[in-house]
C-alpha angles and dihedrals in degrees: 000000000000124000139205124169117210155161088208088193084184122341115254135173090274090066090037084059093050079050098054084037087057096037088056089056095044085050090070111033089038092237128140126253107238124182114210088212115190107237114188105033133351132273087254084053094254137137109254124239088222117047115237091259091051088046096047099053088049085055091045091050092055100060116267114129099225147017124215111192114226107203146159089034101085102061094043101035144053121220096269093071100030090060101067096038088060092048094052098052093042080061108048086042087056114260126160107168132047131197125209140156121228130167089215125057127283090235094056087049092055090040081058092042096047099052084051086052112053085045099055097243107137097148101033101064103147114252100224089065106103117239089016106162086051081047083059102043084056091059099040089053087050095049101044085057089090080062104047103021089224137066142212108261097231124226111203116188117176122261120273109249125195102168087334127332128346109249131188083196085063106050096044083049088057100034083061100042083050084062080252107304114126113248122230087236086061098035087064098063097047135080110258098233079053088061090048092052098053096053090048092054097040087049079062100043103246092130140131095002116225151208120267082241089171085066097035090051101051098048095050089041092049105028114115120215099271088048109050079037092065087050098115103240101034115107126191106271084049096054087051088054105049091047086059097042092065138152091060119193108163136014098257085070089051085055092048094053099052098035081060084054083054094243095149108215107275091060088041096060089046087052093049100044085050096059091038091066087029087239110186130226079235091054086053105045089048092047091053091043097058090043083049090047085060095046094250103120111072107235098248089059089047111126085233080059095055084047090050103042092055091044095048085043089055099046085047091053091040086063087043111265131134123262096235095053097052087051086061100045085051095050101054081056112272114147123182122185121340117265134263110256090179129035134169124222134196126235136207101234137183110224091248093046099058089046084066098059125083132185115279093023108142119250114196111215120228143171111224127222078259089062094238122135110249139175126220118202122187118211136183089259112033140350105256113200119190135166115239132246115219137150102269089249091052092046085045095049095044086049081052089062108038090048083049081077094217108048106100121213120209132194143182140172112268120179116222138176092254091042152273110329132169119251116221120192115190114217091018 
Protein backbone atom coordinates (compact mmCIF):
# COMPACT_ATOMS: atom_id res chain seq x y z
CA UNK A 1 0.00 0.00 0.00
CA UNK A 2 0.80 3.85 -0.35
CA UNK A 3 -0.24 6.44 2.11
CA UNK A 4 -0.89 9.91 2.20
CA UNK A 5 -2.34 11.47 4.81
CA UNK A 6 -4.57 14.78 3.99
CA UNK A 7 -7.05 17.29 4.68
CA UNK A 8 -7.63 17.63 0.78
CA UNK A 9 -9.71 21.08 1.50
CA UNK A 10 -10.19 21.01 -1.48
CA UNK A 11 -8.07 19.02 -3.75
CA UNK A 12 -5.63 21.05 -5.92
CA UNK A 13 -2.72 20.18 -8.40
CA UNK A 14 -0.27 20.00 -5.46
CA UNK A 15 -2.06 17.05 -4.16
CA UNK A 16 -2.65 15.80 -7.76
CA UNK A 17 1.00 15.83 -7.99
CA UNK A 18 1.47 13.48 -4.12
CA UNK A 19 -1.33 11.04 -6.18
CA UNK A 20 0.68 10.55 -9.51
CA UNK A 21 3.73 10.46 -7.18
CA UNK A 22 1.95 7.42 -5.32
CA UNK A 23 0.36 5.70 -8.72
CA UNK A 24 3.99 5.54 -10.21
CA UNK A 25 4.98 3.69 -7.37
CA UNK A 26 1.86 1.38 -7.35
CA UNK A 27 2.52 0.90 -10.58
CA UNK A 28 5.43 -0.94 -9.68
CA UNK A 29 4.91 -2.80 -6.50
CA UNK A 30 1.49 -3.46 -7.54
CA UNK A 31 0.09 -1.83 -4.41
CA UNK A 32 -3.00 0.46 -4.13
CA UNK A 33 -2.92 4.34 -3.53
CA UNK A 34 -4.93 5.06 -0.25
CA UNK A 35 -5.54 8.78 1.25
CA UNK A 36 -5.87 8.90 5.27
CA UNK A 37 -8.18 11.68 4.86
CA UNK A 38 -9.17 13.54 8.19
CA UNK A 39 -12.91 13.40 8.50
CA UNK A 40 -14.34 15.55 11.42
CA UNK A 41 -11.86 18.72 11.70
CA UNK A 42 -8.60 19.55 10.14
CA UNK A 43 -5.24 18.80 11.10
CA UNK A 44 -4.93 22.60 12.22
CA UNK A 45 -8.49 21.75 14.48
CA UNK A 46 -10.63 23.54 12.31
CA UNK A 47 -14.02 23.06 10.74
CA UNK A 48 -13.52 22.17 6.61
CA UNK A 49 -14.92 24.16 3.93
CA UNK A 50 -15.88 20.82 2.12
CA UNK A 51 -17.50 18.28 4.08
CA UNK A 52 -15.54 14.56 4.17
CA UNK A 53 -18.12 13.04 1.39
CA UNK A 54 -17.52 15.97 -0.82
CA UNK A 55 -13.46 15.48 -0.12
CA UNK A 56 -13.39 12.09 -0.65
CA UNK A 57 -15.03 12.01 -4.04
CA UNK A 58 -12.59 14.80 -5.12
CA UNK A 59 -9.76 12.28 -3.91
CA UNK A 60 -11.40 9.50 -5.60
CA UNK A 61 -11.67 11.63 -9.02
CA UNK A 62 -8.36 12.21 -9.05
CA UNK A 63 -7.20 8.97 -9.19
CA UNK A 64 -6.34 7.16 -5.50
CA UNK A 65 -7.95 3.85 -5.06
CA UNK A 66 -9.28 4.31 -1.39
CA UNK A 67 -10.05 6.60 1.23
CA UNK A 68 -9.53 5.74 5.34
CA UNK A 69 -11.21 8.27 7.45
CA UNK A 70 -9.02 9.59 10.43
CA UNK A 71 -11.42 10.92 13.06
CA UNK A 72 -11.89 11.85 16.77
CA UNK A 73 -8.03 13.04 16.88
CA UNK A 74 -8.34 16.68 15.59
CA UNK A 75 -10.61 18.27 18.17
CA UNK A 76 -8.70 16.53 21.35
CA UNK A 77 -5.04 16.51 20.12
CA UNK A 78 -2.24 18.72 18.72
CA UNK A 79 -0.05 17.51 16.05
CA UNK A 80 2.62 16.03 18.35
CA UNK A 81 0.42 13.24 19.47
CA UNK A 82 -1.87 12.78 16.21
CA UNK A 83 1.17 12.00 14.17
CA UNK A 84 2.11 9.11 15.49
CA UNK A 85 -0.91 7.94 15.90
CA UNK A 86 -1.40 8.25 11.97
CA UNK A 87 1.66 6.67 11.36
CA UNK A 88 0.96 3.98 13.36
CA UNK A 89 -2.36 3.08 11.88
CA UNK A 90 -1.09 3.65 8.15
CA UNK A 91 1.43 0.63 9.34
CA UNK A 92 -0.47 -1.77 10.82
CA UNK A 93 -2.86 -1.19 8.04
CA UNK A 94 0.16 -1.98 5.52
CA UNK A 95 1.59 0.69 4.25
CA UNK A 96 5.28 0.88 2.63
CA UNK A 97 5.52 3.69 1.13
CA UNK A 98 4.64 7.13 2.12
CA UNK A 99 4.17 10.34 0.00
CA UNK A 100 4.75 13.48 1.09
CA UNK A 101 5.67 17.20 -0.38
CA UNK A 102 8.41 19.21 1.09
CA UNK A 103 10.38 22.85 -0.44
CA UNK A 104 14.05 21.47 1.26
CA UNK A 105 15.71 18.15 0.48
CA UNK A 106 14.77 14.92 1.69
CA UNK A 107 18.20 14.38 2.97
CA UNK A 108 18.19 17.53 5.13
CA UNK A 109 14.84 16.36 6.43
CA UNK A 110 16.22 13.04 7.47
CA UNK A 111 19.57 14.80 8.76
CA UNK A 112 16.75 16.94 11.16
CA UNK A 113 14.76 13.82 11.89
CA UNK A 114 17.34 11.95 12.65
CA UNK A 115 19.07 14.35 15.33
CA UNK A 116 15.20 14.44 17.08
CA UNK A 117 15.31 11.04 16.96
CA UNK A 118 18.21 9.78 18.50
CA UNK A 119 17.40 12.39 21.37
CA UNK A 120 14.51 11.50 22.03
CA UNK A 121 12.67 14.93 20.99
CA UNK A 122 9.82 14.06 19.21
CA UNK A 123 7.34 17.49 20.48
CA UNK A 124 9.82 20.04 20.78
CA UNK A 125 10.97 20.34 17.19
CA UNK A 126 11.83 24.00 16.88
CA UNK A 127 9.27 26.05 14.75
CA UNK A 128 11.59 28.04 12.74
CA UNK A 129 12.85 24.69 11.01
CA UNK A 130 11.20 24.60 7.57
CA UNK A 131 8.88 21.53 6.78
CA UNK A 132 8.77 20.76 10.26
CA UNK A 133 5.82 18.49 10.70
CA UNK A 134 7.35 16.38 7.81
CA UNK A 135 10.44 16.87 9.89
CA UNK A 136 8.25 15.05 12.69
CA UNK A 137 6.61 12.13 10.66
CA UNK A 138 10.26 11.20 9.77
CA UNK A 139 11.15 10.79 13.49
CA UNK A 140 8.27 9.27 14.59
CA UNK A 141 8.67 6.59 11.75
CA UNK A 142 11.66 6.26 12.75
CA UNK A 143 10.72 5.87 16.37
CA UNK A 144 7.90 3.58 16.13
CA UNK A 145 10.33 1.25 14.32
CA UNK A 146 11.35 -0.36 17.92
CA UNK A 147 7.37 -1.32 17.81
CA UNK A 148 6.95 -2.56 14.88
CA UNK A 149 10.17 -3.52 13.94
CA UNK A 150 9.55 -2.04 10.43
CA UNK A 151 8.90 1.75 8.81
CA UNK A 152 7.12 3.49 6.04
CA UNK A 153 9.91 4.21 2.90
CA UNK A 154 9.18 7.83 2.46
CA UNK A 155 8.66 9.48 -0.86
CA UNK A 156 9.36 13.16 -0.69
CA UNK A 157 8.35 15.45 -4.23
CA UNK A 158 8.79 19.08 -4.08
CA UNK A 159 6.05 21.30 -3.45
CA UNK A 160 4.00 22.50 -6.24
CA UNK A 161 4.67 26.47 -6.78
CA UNK A 162 2.34 28.94 -8.99
CA UNK A 163 3.68 32.44 -7.97
CA UNK A 164 4.92 30.61 -4.24
CA UNK A 165 3.42 27.73 -2.59
CA UNK A 166 -0.11 26.02 -3.34
CA UNK A 167 -2.30 26.62 -0.63
CA UNK A 168 -5.66 25.26 0.10
CA UNK A 169 -5.85 28.54 2.82
CA UNK A 170 -5.58 30.62 -0.14
CA UNK A 171 -8.20 29.34 -2.55
CA UNK A 172 -11.23 28.95 0.30
CA UNK A 173 -10.22 32.28 1.18
CA UNK A 174 -10.93 33.36 -2.60
CA UNK A 175 -13.65 31.23 -3.34
CA UNK A 176 -15.31 33.19 -0.46
CA UNK A 177 -14.12 36.76 -1.26
CA UNK A 178 -15.49 35.86 -5.01
CA UNK A 179 -19.19 35.51 -3.13
CA UNK A 180 -18.49 31.97 -3.79
CA UNK A 181 -17.92 31.64 -7.38
CA UNK A 182 -14.77 30.04 -8.21
CA UNK A 183 -12.17 32.48 -9.94
CA UNK A 184 -10.43 31.60 -13.00
CA UNK A 185 -7.11 32.25 -11.05
CA UNK A 186 -8.27 29.37 -8.71
CA UNK A 187 -9.74 27.47 -11.01
CA UNK A 188 -6.26 27.04 -12.63
CA UNK A 189 -4.69 25.38 -9.95
CA UNK A 190 -7.32 23.00 -9.32
CA UNK A 191 -8.55 19.35 -11.05
CA UNK A 192 -11.32 19.85 -13.13
CA UNK A 193 -13.61 17.21 -11.62
CA UNK A 194 -12.51 19.42 -8.07
CA UNK A 195 -14.07 22.46 -9.62
CA UNK A 196 -17.16 20.44 -10.49
CA UNK A 197 -17.48 19.20 -6.97
CA UNK A 198 -17.40 22.56 -5.21
CA UNK A 199 -20.04 24.03 -7.14
CA UNK A 200 -21.90 21.32 -6.65
CA UNK A 201 -21.50 21.53 -2.90
CA UNK A 202 -21.80 25.38 -2.61
CA UNK A 203 -25.22 25.09 -5.02
CA UNK A 204 -26.30 23.02 -1.94
CA UNK A 205 -25.21 24.92 0.44
CA UNK A 206 -22.28 22.64 2.17
CA UNK A 207 -20.08 25.14 2.04
CA UNK A 208 -18.27 26.45 3.68
CA UNK A 209 -18.95 24.12 6.81
CA UNK A 210 -19.33 25.70 9.82
CA UNK A 211 -19.04 25.74 13.74
CA UNK A 212 -22.03 24.73 15.91
CA UNK A 213 -21.63 28.87 17.36
CA UNK A 214 -25.08 28.43 19.34
CA UNK A 215 -23.21 25.85 21.42
CA UNK A 216 -19.97 27.53 21.43
CA UNK A 217 -21.48 30.41 22.48
CA UNK A 218 -23.51 29.08 25.53
CA UNK A 219 -21.01 27.28 27.05
CA UNK A 220 -18.35 30.25 26.97
CA UNK A 221 -21.04 32.57 27.89
CA UNK A 222 -22.31 30.11 31.07
CA UNK A 223 -19.11 28.15 32.20
CA UNK A 224 -18.09 28.89 35.36
CA UNK A 225 -14.44 28.93 36.20
CA UNK A 226 -14.01 25.03 37.26
CA UNK A 227 -15.76 24.19 34.27
CA UNK A 228 -14.13 26.03 31.34
CA UNK A 229 -11.11 25.17 33.41
CA UNK A 230 -11.65 21.09 32.80
CA UNK A 231 -11.94 21.88 29.02
CA UNK A 232 -8.73 20.01 27.83
CA UNK A 233 -6.61 22.90 26.16
CA UNK A 234 -7.53 25.88 28.38
CA UNK A 235 -5.09 26.88 30.51
CA UNK A 236 -5.46 29.21 33.19
CA UNK A 237 -4.75 32.65 31.72
CA UNK A 238 -7.18 31.54 29.03
CA UNK A 239 -9.84 30.70 31.24
CA UNK A 240 -9.36 34.28 32.86
CA UNK A 241 -9.75 35.74 29.40
CA UNK A 242 -12.50 34.28 28.15
CA UNK A 243 -14.45 35.00 31.47
CA UNK A 244 -13.72 38.59 30.78
CA UNK A 245 -14.31 38.53 27.54
CA UNK A 246 -17.81 37.77 28.07
CA UNK A 247 -20.95 38.27 26.38
CA UNK A 248 -19.68 36.27 23.27
CA UNK A 249 -21.73 36.45 19.85
CA UNK A 250 -19.61 35.29 17.20
CA UNK A 251 -16.39 33.47 16.95
CA UNK A 252 -14.08 36.55 16.11
CA UNK A 253 -14.76 37.67 19.97
CA UNK A 254 -13.80 34.27 21.07
CA UNK A 255 -10.40 34.94 19.08
CA UNK A 256 -10.03 37.85 20.47
CA UNK A 257 -10.32 36.55 23.80
CA UNK A 258 -7.70 33.75 23.55
CA UNK A 259 -5.35 35.43 21.39
CA UNK A 260 -5.31 38.12 24.63
CA UNK A 261 -4.47 34.81 26.78
CA UNK A 262 -1.30 34.37 23.96
CA UNK A 263 -2.58 31.20 22.60
CA UNK A 264 -1.05 31.83 18.64
CA UNK A 265 -3.79 30.21 15.95
CA UNK A 266 -3.02 26.89 15.66
CA UNK A 267 -3.69 26.30 19.73
CA UNK A 268 -6.75 28.58 19.40
CA UNK A 269 -8.61 26.43 16.81
CA UNK A 270 -7.82 23.26 18.94
CA UNK A 271 -9.41 25.34 22.19
CA UNK A 272 -12.21 26.24 20.47
CA UNK A 273 -12.98 23.03 18.81
CA UNK A 274 -12.62 21.60 22.13
CA UNK A 275 -15.11 23.53 23.61
CA UNK A 276 -17.10 23.27 20.72
CA UNK A 277 -17.51 19.24 21.32
CA UNK A 278 -17.08 19.98 25.35
CA UNK A 279 -13.81 17.51 25.25
CA UNK A 280 -12.36 16.90 29.11
CA UNK A 281 -8.69 17.00 30.46
CA UNK A 282 -9.81 13.57 31.57
CA UNK A 283 -10.87 12.60 27.78
CA UNK A 284 -7.53 13.61 26.89
CA UNK A 285 -5.26 11.98 29.56
CA UNK A 286 -7.11 8.69 29.02
CA UNK A 287 -6.83 8.99 25.27
CA UNK A 288 -2.99 9.47 25.55
CA UNK A 289 -2.79 6.78 28.10
CA UNK A 290 -4.36 3.95 25.90
CA UNK A 291 -2.24 5.13 22.85
CA UNK A 292 0.77 5.03 25.49
CA UNK A 293 -0.42 1.45 26.69
CA UNK A 294 0.26 0.30 22.78
CA UNK A 295 3.57 2.00 22.53
CA UNK A 296 2.38 4.57 20.27
CA UNK A 297 3.01 7.67 22.17
CA UNK A 298 7.49 8.58 22.36
CA UNK A 299 8.45 8.96 26.21
CA UNK A 300 9.18 12.47 26.20
CA UNK A 301 5.36 13.19 24.89
CA UNK A 302 3.91 10.55 27.89
CA UNK A 303 1.37 12.21 30.00
CA UNK A 304 3.88 10.94 33.33
CA UNK A 305 6.59 13.23 31.26
CA UNK A 306 4.41 16.32 31.21
CA UNK A 307 3.86 15.38 35.68
CA UNK A 308 7.26 15.12 36.07
CA UNK A 309 8.45 17.83 34.17
CA UNK A 310 6.32 20.31 36.11
CA UNK A 311 7.26 18.65 39.38
CA UNK A 312 10.91 18.58 38.65
CA UNK A 313 10.32 22.78 37.16
CA UNK A 314 8.78 23.70 40.54
CA UNK A 315 11.41 22.06 42.91
CA UNK A 316 13.93 23.73 40.71
CA UNK A 317 12.12 27.32 41.18
CA UNK A 318 11.49 26.60 44.94
CA UNK A 319 15.69 26.54 45.33
CA UNK A 320 15.72 29.83 42.96
CA UNK A 321 16.24 28.99 39.70
CA UNK A 322 14.62 30.05 36.72
CA UNK A 323 12.03 28.11 35.14
CA UNK A 324 13.77 27.92 31.54
CA UNK A 325 16.52 26.80 32.65
CA UNK A 326 15.13 24.07 34.55
CA UNK A 327 13.20 23.07 31.31
CA UNK A 328 16.05 22.73 30.00
CA UNK A 329 17.78 20.86 32.75
CA UNK A 330 14.92 18.61 32.63
CA UNK A 331 15.09 18.11 28.75
CA UNK A 332 18.74 16.97 28.28
CA UNK A 333 17.46 14.05 31.02
CA UNK A 334 17.88 15.17 34.49
CA UNK A 335 15.14 13.80 36.96
CA UNK A 336 15.03 14.69 40.50
CA UNK A 337 12.30 13.00 43.10
CA UNK A 338 9.45 11.51 41.93
CA UNK A 339 6.32 13.63 41.80
CA UNK A 340 3.16 14.08 44.27
CA UNK A 341 0.32 12.40 42.95
CA UNK A 342 -1.75 13.50 46.07
CA UNK A 343 -1.52 16.74 48.08
CA UNK A 344 -3.57 18.22 50.59
CA UNK A 345 -4.33 21.50 50.72
CA UNK A 346 -5.80 23.86 53.56
CA UNK A 347 -8.65 25.88 53.32
CA UNK A 348 -9.89 29.22 55.00
CA UNK A 349 -12.96 28.28 56.18
CA UNK A 350 -16.16 30.12 58.14
CA UNK A 351 -17.44 27.86 61.04
CA UNK A 352 -20.88 27.20 59.11
CA UNK A 353 -19.36 26.60 56.30
CA UNK A 354 -17.27 23.84 57.37
CA UNK A 355 -20.41 22.22 59.18
CA UNK A 356 -21.62 21.90 55.92
CA UNK A 357 -18.96 19.86 54.58
CA UNK A 358 -18.71 16.26 54.92
CA UNK A 359 -15.74 13.60 53.80
CA UNK A 360 -15.74 12.61 50.18
CA UNK A 361 -17.73 15.91 49.10
CA UNK A 362 -16.20 17.18 45.55
CA UNK A 363 -14.21 20.30 45.50
CA UNK A 364 -13.69 21.89 41.83
CA UNK A 365 -10.29 23.48 41.48
CA UNK A 366 -9.95 27.06 39.97
CA UNK A 367 -7.54 29.83 39.39
CA UNK A 368 -9.07 33.08 40.23
CA UNK A 369 -8.75 36.35 38.25
CA UNK A 370 -6.31 36.88 41.04
CA UNK A 371 -4.54 34.24 39.93
CA UNK A 372 -4.79 32.47 43.00
CA UNK A 373 -5.67 28.71 43.11
CA UNK A 374 -9.23 28.21 44.64
CA UNK A 375 -11.66 25.47 45.29
CA UNK A 376 -15.32 25.65 44.86
CA UNK A 377 -17.55 23.10 46.84
CA UNK A 378 -21.10 22.85 46.32
CA UNK A 379 -23.36 21.77 49.38
CA UNK A 380 -26.86 21.08 49.89
CA UNK A 381 -27.23 24.13 51.22
CA UNK A 382 -24.82 26.69 49.59
CA UNK A 383 -21.89 26.83 47.25
CA UNK A 384 -18.93 27.42 49.50
CA UNK A 385 -15.63 28.98 47.50
CA UNK A 386 -12.08 29.15 49.47
CA UNK A 387 -8.23 29.75 48.35
CA UNK A 388 -6.26 27.43 49.07
CA UNK A 389 -3.27 27.23 51.46
CA UNK A 390 -0.15 25.09 50.15
CA UNK A 391 3.47 25.13 50.59
CA UNK A 392 4.77 27.71 47.24
CA UNK A 393 6.44 24.43 45.44
CA UNK A 394 3.34 22.58 45.75
CA UNK A 395 1.04 25.89 44.35
CA UNK A 396 3.66 26.20 41.75
CA UNK A 397 3.60 22.45 40.76
CA UNK A 398 -0.10 22.20 40.74
CA UNK A 399 0.00 25.81 38.29
CA UNK A 400 2.59 23.45 36.13
CA UNK A 401 -0.35 20.95 35.51
CA UNK A 402 -3.14 22.76 35.03
CA UNK A 403 -1.06 25.25 32.26
CA UNK A 404 0.01 21.83 30.75
CA UNK A 405 -3.84 22.00 29.29
CA UNK A 406 -4.49 18.03 29.74
CA UNK A 407 -3.38 17.04 33.24
CA UNK A 408 -6.86 16.85 35.51
CA UNK A 409 -6.85 17.67 38.75
CA UNK A 410 -8.93 16.29 40.78
CA UNK A 411 -10.07 17.20 44.52
CA UNK A 412 -12.31 16.04 47.41
CA UNK A 413 -13.04 16.92 51.30
CA UNK A 414 -10.85 14.79 53.69
CA UNK A 415 -11.12 15.28 57.64
CA UNK A 416 -8.02 15.27 59.41
CA UNK A 417 -6.78 15.79 63.08
CA UNK A 418 -5.51 18.93 62.33
CA UNK A 419 -8.93 19.83 59.99
CA UNK A 420 -10.88 19.80 56.76
CA UNK A 421 -8.52 19.93 53.86
CA UNK A 422 -8.99 19.47 50.35
CA UNK A 423 -7.59 16.27 48.70
CA UNK A 424 -5.96 16.74 45.28
CA UNK A 425 -5.11 13.64 43.05
CA UNK A 426 -3.02 14.39 40.11
CA UNK A 427 -3.91 12.36 37.02
CA UNK A 428 -7.13 11.50 38.41
Amino acid sequence: MIGISADFDPVHNGHVKLIEKGREIADKTGGEVVIYLNKDYSANHAPFFADYDARQEMALKAGVDRVVPIEGLHHRLTLAYTVPIRIAMMIEDGVVDYVDAADVSTKKIQKYASSFAKRGIFSGIPRNLPNRNVIRWFAVNEFLYKKYNQKMKFHIIPELKRDGKISGREIRAKIIENNFKIPEEVKEVLPHSTVKILEKEIKKGNIPGKRDMETLTKRLNTYSRPKLLNIAHINANATDALIKGRRYRNEDQIWASLRMAGYGPVLTRLAISSIEQDVTRKEVFDLIKSYEADGIIPPDQAVESVIERAWFVASNVDKGIKSSDAHETFRKGKRGSKPLYTIDAGMHLRSFEAEDLKEGMDALLYVDKNDKLRCQIRTETRKIKSPLKLPAKHATYLRFLIDSQLIPLKAQIVEKKEGIRARIFVGK
